[in-house]
Biopython code that builds the backbone (N, CA, C, O; Angstrom):
import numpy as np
from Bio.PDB.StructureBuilder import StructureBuilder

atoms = [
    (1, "UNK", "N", (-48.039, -16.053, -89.705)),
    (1, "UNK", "CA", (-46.990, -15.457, -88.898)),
    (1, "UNK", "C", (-45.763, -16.345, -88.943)),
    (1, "UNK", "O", (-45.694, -17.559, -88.748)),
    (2, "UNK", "N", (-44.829, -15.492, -89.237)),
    (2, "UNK", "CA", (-42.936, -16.833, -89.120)),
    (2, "UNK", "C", (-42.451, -16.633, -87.943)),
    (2, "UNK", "O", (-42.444, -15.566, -87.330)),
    (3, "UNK", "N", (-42.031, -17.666, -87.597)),
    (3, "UNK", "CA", (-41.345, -17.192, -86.355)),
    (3, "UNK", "C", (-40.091, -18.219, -86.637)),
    (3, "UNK", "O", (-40.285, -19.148, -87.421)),
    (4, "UNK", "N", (-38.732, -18.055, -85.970)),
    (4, "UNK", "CA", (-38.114, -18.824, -85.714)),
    (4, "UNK", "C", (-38.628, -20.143, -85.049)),
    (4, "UNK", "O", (-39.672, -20.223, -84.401)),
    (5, "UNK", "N", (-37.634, -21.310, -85.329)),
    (5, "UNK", "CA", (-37.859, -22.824, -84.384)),
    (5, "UNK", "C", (-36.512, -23.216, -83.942)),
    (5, "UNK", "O", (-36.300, -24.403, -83.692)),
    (6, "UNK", "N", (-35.238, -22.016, -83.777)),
    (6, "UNK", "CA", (-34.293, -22.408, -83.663)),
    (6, "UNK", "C", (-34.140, -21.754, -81.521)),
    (6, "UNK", "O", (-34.220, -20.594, -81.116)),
    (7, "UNK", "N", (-33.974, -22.704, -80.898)),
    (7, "UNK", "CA", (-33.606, -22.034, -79.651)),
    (7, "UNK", "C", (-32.373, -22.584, -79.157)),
    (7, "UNK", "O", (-31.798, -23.125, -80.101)),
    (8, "UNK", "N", (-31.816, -22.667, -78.254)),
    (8, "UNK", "CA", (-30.774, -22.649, -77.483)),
    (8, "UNK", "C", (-31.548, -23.935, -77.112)),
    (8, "UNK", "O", (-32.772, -24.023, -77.012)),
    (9, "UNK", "N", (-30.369, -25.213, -76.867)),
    (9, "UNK", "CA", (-30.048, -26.704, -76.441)),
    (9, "UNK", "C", (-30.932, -26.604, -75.365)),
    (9, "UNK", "O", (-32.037, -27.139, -75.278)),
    (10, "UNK", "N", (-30.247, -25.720, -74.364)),
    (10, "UNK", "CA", (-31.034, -25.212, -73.199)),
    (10, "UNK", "C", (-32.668, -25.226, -73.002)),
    (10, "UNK", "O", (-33.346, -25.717, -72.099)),
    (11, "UNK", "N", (-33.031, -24.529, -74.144)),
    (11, "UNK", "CA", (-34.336, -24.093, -73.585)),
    (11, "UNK", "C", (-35.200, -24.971, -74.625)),
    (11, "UNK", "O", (-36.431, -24.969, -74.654)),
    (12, "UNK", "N", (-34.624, -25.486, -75.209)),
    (12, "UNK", "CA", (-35.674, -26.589, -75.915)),
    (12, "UNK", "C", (-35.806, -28.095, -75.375)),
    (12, "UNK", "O", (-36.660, -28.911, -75.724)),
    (13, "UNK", "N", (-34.414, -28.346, -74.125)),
    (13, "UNK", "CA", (-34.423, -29.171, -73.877)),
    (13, "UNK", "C", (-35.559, -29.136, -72.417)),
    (13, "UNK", "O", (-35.908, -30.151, -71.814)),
    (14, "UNK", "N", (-35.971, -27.784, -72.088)),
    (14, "UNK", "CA", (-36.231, -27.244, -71.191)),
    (14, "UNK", "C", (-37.771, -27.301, -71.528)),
    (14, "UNK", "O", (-38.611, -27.550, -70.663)),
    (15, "UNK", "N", (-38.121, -27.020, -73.019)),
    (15, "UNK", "CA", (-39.413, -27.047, -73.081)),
    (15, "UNK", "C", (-40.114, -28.738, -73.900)),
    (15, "UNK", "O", (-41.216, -28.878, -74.430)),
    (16, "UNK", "N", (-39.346, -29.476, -73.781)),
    (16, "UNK", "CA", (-39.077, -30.850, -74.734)),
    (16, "UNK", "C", (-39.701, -31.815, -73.122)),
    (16, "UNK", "O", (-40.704, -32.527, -73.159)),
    (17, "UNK", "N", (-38.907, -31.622, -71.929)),
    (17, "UNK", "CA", (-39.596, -32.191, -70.506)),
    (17, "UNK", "C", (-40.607, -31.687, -70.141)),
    (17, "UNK", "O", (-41.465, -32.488, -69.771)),
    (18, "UNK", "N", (-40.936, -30.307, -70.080)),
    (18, "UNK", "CA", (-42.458, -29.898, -69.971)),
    (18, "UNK", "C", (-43.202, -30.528, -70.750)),
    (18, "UNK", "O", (-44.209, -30.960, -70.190)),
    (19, "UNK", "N", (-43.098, -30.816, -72.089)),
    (19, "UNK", "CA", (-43.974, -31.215, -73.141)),
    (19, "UNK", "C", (-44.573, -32.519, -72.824)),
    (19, "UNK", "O", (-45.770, -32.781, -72.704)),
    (20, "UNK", "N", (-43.219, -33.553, -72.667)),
    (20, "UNK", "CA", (-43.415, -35.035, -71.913)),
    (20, "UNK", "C", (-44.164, -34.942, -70.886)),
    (20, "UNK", "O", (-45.074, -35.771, -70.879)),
    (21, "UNK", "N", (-44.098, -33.742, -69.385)),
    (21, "UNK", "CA", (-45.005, -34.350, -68.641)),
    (21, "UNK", "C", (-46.065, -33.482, -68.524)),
    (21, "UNK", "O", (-46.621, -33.498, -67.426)),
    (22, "UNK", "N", (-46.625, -32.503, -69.604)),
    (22, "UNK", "CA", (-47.693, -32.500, -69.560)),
    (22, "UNK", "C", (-48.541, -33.327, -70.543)),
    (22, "UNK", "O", (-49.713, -33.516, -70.219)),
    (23, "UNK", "N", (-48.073, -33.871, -71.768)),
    (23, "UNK", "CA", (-48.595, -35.098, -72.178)),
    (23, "UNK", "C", (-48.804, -36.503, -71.406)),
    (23, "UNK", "O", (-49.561, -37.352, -71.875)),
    (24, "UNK", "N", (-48.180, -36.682, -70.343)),
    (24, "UNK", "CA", (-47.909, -37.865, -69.766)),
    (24, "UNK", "C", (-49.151, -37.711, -68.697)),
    (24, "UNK", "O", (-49.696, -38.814, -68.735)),
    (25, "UNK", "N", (-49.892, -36.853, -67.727)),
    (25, "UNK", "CA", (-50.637, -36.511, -67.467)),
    (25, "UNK", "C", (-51.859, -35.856, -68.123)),
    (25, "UNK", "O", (-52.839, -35.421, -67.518)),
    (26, "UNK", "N", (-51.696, -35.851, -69.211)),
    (26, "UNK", "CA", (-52.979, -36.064, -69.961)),
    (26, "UNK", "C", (-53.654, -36.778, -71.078)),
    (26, "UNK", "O", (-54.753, -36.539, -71.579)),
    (27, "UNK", "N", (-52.525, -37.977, -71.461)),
    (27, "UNK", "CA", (-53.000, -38.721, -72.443)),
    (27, "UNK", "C", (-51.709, -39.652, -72.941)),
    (27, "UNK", "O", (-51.237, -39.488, -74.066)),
    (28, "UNK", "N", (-51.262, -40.483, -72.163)),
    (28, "UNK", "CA", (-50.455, -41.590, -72.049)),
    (28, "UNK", "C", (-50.509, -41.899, -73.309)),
    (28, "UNK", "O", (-49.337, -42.047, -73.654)),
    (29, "UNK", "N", (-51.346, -42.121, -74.386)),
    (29, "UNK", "CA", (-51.223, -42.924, -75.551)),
    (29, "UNK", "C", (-50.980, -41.828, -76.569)),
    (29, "UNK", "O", (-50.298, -42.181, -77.531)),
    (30, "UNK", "N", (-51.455, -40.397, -76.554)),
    (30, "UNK", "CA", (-50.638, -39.635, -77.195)),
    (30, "UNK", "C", (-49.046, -39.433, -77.448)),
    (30, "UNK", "O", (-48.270, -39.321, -78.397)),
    (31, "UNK", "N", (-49.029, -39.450, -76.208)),
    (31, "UNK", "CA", (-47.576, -39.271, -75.991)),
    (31, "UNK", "C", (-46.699, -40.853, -76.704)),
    (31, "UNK", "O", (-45.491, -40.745, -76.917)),
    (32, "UNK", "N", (-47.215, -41.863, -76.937)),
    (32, "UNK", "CA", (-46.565, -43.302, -77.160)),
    (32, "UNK", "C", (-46.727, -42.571, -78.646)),
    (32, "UNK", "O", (-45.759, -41.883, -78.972)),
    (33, "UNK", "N", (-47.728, -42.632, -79.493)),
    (33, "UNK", "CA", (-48.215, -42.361, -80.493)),
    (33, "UNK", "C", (-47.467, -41.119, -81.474)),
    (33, "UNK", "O", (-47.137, -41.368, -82.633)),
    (34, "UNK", "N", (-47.300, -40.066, -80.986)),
    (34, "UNK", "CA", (-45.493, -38.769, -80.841)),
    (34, "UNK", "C", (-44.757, -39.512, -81.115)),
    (34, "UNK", "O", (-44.433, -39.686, -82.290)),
    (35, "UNK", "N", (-44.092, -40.410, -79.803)),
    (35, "UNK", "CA", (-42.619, -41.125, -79.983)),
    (35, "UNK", "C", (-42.377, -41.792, -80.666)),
    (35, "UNK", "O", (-41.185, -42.055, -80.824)),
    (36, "UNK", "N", (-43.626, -42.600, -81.648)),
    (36, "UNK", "CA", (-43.222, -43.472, -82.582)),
    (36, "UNK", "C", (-43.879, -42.699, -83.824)),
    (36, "UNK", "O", (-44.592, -43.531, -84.385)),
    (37, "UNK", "N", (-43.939, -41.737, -84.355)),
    (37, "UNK", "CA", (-43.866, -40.911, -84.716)),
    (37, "UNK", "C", (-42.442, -40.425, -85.167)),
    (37, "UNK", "O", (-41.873, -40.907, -86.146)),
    (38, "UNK", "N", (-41.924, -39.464, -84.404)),
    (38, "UNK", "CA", (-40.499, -39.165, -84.467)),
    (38, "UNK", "C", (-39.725, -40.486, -84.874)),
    (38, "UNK", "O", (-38.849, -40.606, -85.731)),
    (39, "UNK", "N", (-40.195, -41.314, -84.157)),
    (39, "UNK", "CA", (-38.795, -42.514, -84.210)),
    (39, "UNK", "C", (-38.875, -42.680, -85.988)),
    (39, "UNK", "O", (-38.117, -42.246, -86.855)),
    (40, "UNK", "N", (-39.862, -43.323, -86.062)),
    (40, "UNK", "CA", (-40.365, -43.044, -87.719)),
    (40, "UNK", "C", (-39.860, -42.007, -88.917)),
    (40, "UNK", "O", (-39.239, -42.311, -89.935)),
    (41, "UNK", "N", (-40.165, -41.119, -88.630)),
    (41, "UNK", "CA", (-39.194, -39.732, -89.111)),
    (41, "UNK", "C", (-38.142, -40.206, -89.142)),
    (41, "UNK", "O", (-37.804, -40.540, -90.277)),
    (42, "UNK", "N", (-37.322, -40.427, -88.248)),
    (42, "UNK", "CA", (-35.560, -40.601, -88.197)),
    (42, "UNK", "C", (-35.541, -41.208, -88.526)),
    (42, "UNK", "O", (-34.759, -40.878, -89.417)),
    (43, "UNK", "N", (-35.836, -42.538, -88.791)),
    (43, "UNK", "CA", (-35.719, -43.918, -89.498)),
    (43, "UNK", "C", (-35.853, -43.290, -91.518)),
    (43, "UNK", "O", (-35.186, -43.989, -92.280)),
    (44, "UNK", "N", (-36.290, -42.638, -91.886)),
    (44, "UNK", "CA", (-36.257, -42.011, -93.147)),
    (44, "UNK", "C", (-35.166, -41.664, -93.557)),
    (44, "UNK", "O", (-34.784, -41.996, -94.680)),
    (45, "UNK", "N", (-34.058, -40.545, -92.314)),
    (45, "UNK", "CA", (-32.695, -40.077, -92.907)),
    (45, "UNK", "C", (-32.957, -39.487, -93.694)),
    (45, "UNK", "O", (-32.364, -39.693, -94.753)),
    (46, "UNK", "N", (-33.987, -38.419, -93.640)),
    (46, "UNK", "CA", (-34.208, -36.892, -94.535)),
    (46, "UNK", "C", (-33.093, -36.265, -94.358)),
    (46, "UNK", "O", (-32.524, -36.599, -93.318)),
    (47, "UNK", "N", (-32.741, -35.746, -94.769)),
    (47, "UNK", "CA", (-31.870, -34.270, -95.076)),
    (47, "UNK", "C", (-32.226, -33.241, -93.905)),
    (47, "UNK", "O", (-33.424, -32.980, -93.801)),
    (48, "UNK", "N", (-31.296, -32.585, -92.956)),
    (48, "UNK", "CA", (-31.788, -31.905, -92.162)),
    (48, "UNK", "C", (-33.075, -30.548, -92.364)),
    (48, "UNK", "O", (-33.960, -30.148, -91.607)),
    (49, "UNK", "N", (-32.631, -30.124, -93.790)),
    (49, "UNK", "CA", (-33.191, -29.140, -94.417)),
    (49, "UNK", "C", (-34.681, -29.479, -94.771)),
    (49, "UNK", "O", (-35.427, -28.672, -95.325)),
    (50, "UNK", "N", (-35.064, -30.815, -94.382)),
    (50, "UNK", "CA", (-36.415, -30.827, -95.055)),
    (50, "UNK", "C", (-37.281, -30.275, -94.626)),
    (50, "UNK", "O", (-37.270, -30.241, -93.395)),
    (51, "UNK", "N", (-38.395, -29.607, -95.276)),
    (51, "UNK", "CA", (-39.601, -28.857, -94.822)),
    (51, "UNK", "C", (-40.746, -29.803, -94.299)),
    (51, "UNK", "O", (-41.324, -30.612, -95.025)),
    (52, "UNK", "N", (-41.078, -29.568, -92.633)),
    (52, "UNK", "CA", (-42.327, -30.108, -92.236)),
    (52, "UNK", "C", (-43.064, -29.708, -92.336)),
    (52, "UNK", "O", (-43.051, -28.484, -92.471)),
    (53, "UNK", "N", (-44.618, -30.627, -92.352)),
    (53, "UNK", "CA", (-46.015, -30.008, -91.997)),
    (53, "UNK", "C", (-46.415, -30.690, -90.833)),
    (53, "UNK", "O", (-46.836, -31.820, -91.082)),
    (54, "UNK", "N", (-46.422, -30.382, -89.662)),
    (54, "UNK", "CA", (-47.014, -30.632, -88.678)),
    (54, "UNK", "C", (-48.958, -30.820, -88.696)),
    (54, "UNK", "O", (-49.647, -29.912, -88.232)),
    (55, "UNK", "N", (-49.421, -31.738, -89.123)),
    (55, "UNK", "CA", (-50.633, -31.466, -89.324)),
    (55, "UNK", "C", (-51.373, -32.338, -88.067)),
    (55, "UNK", "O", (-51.353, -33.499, -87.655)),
    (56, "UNK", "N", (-52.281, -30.593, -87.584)),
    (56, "UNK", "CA", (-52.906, -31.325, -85.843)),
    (56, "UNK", "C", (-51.929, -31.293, -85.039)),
    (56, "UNK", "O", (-51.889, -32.356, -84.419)),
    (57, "UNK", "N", (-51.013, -30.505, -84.703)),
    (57, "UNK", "CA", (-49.611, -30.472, -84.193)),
    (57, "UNK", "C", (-50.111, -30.784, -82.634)),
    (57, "UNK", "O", (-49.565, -31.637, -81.934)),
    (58, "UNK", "N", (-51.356, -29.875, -82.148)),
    (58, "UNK", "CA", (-51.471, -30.100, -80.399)),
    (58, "UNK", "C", (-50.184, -29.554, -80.112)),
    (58, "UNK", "O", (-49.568, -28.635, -80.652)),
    (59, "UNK", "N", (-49.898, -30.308, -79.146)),
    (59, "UNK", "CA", (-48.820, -29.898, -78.132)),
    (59, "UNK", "C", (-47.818, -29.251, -78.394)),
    (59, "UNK", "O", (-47.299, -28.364, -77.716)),
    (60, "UNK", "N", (-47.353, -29.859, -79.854)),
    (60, "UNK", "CA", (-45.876, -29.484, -80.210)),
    (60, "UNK", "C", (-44.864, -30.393, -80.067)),
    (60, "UNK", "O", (-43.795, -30.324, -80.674)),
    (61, "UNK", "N", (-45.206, -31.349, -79.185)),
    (61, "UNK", "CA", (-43.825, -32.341, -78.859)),
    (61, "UNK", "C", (-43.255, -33.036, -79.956)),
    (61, "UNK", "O", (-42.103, -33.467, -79.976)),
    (62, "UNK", "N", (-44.377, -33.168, -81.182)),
    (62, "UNK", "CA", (-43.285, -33.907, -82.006)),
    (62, "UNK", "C", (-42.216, -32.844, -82.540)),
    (62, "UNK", "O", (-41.023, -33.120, -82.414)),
    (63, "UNK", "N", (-42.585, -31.686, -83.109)),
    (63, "UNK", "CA", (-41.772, -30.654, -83.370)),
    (63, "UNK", "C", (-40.275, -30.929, -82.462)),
    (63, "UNK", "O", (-39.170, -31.327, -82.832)),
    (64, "UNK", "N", (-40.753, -30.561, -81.254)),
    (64, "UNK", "CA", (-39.873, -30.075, -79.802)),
    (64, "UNK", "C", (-38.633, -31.864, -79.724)),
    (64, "UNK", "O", (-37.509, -31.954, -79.229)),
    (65, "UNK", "N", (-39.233, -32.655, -80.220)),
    (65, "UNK", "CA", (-38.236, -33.979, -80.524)),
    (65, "UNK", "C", (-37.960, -33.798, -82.076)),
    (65, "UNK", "O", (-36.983, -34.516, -82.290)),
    (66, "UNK", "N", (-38.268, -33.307, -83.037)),
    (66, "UNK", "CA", (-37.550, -33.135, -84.438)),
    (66, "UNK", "C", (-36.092, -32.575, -84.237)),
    (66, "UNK", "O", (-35.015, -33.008, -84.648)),
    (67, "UNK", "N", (-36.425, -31.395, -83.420)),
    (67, "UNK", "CA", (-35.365, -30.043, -83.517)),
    (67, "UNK", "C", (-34.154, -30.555, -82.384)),
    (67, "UNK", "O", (-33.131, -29.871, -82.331)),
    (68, "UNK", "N", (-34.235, -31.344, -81.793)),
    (68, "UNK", "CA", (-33.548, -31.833, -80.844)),
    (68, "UNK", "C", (-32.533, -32.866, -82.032)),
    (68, "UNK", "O", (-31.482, -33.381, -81.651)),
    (69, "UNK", "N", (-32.975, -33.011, -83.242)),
    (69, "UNK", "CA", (-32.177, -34.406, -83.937)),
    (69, "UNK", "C", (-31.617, -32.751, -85.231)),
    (69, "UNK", "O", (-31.021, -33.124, -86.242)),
    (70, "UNK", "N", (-31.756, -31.764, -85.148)),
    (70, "UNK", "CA", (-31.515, -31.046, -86.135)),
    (70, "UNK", "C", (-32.329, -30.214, -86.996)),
    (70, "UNK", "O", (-32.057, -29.253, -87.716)),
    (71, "UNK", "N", (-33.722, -31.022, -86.653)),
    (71, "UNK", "CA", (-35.008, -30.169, -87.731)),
    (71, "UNK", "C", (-35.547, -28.844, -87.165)),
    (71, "UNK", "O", (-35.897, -28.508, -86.033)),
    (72, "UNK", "N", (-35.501, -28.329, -88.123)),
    (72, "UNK", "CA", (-35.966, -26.883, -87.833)),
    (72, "UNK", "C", (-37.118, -26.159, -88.776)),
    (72, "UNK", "O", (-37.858, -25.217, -88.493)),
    (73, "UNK", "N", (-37.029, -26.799, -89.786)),
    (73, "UNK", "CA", (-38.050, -26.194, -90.758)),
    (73, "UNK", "C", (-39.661, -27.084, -90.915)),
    (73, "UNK", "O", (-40.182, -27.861, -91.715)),
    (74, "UNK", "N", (-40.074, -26.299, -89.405)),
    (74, "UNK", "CA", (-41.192, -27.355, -88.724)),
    (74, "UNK", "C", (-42.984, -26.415, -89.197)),
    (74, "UNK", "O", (-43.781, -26.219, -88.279)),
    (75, "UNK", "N", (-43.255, -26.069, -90.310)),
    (75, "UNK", "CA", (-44.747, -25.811, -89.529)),
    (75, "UNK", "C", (-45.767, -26.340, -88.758)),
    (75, "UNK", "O", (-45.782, -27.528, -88.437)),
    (76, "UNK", "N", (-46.807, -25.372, -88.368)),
    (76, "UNK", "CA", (-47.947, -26.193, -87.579)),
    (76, "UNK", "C", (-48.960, -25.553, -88.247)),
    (76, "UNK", "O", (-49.068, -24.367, -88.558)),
    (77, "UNK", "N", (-50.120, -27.041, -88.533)),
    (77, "UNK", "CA", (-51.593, -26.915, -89.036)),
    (77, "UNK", "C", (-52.019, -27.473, -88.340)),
    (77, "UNK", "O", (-51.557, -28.578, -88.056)),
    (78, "UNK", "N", (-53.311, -26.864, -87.624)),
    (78, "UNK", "CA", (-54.201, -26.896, -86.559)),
    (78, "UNK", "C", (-55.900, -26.388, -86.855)),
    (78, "UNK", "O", (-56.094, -25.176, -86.755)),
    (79, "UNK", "N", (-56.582, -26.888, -87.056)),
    (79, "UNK", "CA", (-57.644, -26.591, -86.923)),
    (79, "UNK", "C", (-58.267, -25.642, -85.708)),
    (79, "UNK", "O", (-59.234, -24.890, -85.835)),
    (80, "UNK", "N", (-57.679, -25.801, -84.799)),
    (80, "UNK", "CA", (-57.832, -25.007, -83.572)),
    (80, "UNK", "C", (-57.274, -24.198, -83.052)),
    (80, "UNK", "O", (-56.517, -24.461, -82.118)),
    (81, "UNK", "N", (-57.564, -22.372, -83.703)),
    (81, "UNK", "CA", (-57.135, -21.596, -83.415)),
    (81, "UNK", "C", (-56.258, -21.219, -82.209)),
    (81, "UNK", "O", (-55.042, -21.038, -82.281)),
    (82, "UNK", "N", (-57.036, -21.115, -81.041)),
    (82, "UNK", "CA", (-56.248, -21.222, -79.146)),
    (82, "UNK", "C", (-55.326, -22.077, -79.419)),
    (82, "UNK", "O", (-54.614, -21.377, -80.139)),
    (83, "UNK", "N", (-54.672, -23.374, -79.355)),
    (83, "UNK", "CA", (-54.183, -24.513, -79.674)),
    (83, "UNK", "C", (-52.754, -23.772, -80.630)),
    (83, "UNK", "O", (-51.621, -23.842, -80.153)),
    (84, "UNK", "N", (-52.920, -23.332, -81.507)),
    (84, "UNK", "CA", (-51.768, -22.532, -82.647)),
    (84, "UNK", "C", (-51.543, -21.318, -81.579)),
    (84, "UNK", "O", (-50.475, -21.139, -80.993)),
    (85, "UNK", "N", (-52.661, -20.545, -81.421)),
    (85, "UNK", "CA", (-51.603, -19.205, -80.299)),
    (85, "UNK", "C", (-50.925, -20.011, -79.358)),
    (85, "UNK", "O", (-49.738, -19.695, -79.270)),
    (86, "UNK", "N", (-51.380, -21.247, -78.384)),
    (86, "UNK", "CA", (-50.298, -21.410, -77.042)),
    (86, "UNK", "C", (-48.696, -22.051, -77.941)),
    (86, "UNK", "O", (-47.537, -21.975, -77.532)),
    (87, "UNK", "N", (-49.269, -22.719, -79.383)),
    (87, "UNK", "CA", (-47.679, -22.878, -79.791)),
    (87, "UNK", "C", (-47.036, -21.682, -80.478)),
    (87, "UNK", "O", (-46.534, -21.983, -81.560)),
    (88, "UNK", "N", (-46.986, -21.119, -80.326)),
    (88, "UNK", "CA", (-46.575, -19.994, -80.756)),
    (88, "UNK", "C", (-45.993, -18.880, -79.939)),
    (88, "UNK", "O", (-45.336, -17.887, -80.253)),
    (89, "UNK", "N", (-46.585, -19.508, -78.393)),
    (89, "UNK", "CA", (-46.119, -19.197, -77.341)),
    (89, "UNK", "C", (-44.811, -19.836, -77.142)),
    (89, "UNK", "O", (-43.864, -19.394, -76.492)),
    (90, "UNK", "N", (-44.899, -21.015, -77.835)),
    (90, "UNK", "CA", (-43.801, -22.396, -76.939)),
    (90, "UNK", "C", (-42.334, -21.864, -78.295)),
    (90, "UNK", "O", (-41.124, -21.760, -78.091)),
    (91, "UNK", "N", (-43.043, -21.664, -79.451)),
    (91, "UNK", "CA", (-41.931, -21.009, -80.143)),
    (91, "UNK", "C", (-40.946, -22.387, -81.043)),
    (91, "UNK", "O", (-39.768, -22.351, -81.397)),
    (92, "UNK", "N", (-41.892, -23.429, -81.193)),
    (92, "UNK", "CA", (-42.276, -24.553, -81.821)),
    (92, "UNK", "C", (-41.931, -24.793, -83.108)),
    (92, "UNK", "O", (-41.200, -25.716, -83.467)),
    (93, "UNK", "N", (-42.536, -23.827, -83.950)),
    (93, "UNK", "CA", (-42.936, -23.924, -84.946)),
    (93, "UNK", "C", (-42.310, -22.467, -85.936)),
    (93, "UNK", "O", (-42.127, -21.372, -85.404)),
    (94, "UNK", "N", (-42.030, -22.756, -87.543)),
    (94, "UNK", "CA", (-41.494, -21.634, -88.282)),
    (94, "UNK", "C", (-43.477, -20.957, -88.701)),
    (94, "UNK", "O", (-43.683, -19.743, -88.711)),
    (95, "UNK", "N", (-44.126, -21.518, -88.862)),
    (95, "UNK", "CA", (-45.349, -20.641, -89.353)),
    (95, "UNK", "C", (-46.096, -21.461, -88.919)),
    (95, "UNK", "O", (-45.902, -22.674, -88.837)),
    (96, "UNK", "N", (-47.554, -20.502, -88.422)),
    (96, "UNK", "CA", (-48.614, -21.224, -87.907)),
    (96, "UNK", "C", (-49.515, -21.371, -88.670)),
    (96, "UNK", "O", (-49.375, -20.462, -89.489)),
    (97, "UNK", "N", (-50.429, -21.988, -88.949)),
    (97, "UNK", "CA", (-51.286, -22.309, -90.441)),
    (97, "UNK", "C", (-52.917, -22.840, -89.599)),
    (97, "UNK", "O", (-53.252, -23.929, -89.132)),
    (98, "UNK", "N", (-53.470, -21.831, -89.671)),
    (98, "UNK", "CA", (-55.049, -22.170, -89.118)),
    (98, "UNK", "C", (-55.620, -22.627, -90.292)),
    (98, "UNK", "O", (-55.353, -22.006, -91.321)),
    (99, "UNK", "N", (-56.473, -23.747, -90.354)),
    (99, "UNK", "CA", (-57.666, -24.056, -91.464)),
    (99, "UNK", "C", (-58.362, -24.486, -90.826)),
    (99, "UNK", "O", (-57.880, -25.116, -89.885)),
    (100, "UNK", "N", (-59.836, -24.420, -90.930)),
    (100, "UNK", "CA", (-60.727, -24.927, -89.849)),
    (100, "UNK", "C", (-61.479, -25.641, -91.214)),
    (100, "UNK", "O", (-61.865, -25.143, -92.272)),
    (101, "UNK", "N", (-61.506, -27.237, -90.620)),
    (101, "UNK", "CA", (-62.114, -28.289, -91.023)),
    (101, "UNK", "C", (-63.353, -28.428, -91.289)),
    (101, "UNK", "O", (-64.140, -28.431, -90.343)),
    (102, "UNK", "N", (-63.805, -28.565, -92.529)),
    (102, "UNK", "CA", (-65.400, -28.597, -92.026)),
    (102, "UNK", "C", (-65.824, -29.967, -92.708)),
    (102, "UNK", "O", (-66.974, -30.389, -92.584)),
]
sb = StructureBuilder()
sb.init_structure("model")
sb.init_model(0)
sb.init_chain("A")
sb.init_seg("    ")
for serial, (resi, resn, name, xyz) in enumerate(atoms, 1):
    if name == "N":
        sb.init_residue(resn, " ", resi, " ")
    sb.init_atom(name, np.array(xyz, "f"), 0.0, 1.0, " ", f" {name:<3s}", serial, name[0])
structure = sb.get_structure()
């Protein structure tokens, strides 16, 4: 499924603080582990246009901090079906990509 990853400043900045504190209440070292993550990414100076693979995306927050610096061409691979529908809810991600691990 494609979906857009482009939203309004507004509502990504809107769903970028939800993301933080529901990571922050459920796994403090995830959330450290994201941020240096992203920081990492930016430290590269890709081309805005570059194509992600979000692999194991969870939450979405690294996405939801990409698109905040310009990135937009974000997929998500998830082994865990439920997990890809709630991002897909959040509107995260350009395509959702189920493979289940075996």
């Amino acid at each position: 499924l494609r979906m857009p990853t482009s939203m309004s400043a507004e509502e990504l900045a809107a769903q970028l603080r939800t993301l933080q504190i529901d990571l922050k209440e459920k796994n403090v070292e995830t959330l450290f582990i994201s941020e240096q993550l992203f920081k990492e990414f930016i430290a590269l100076n890709l081309p805005l246009e570059t194509e992600i693979l979000d692999v194991g995306a969870g939450s979405g927050y690294l996405s939801a901090c990409l698109q905040t610096r310009g990135y937009t061409n974000i997929d998500a691979l998830d082994d865990d079906l439920p997990t890809l529908r709630n991002l897909q809810a959040l509107r995260l991600y350009r395509n959702y990509i189920w493979k289940e691990v075996s």
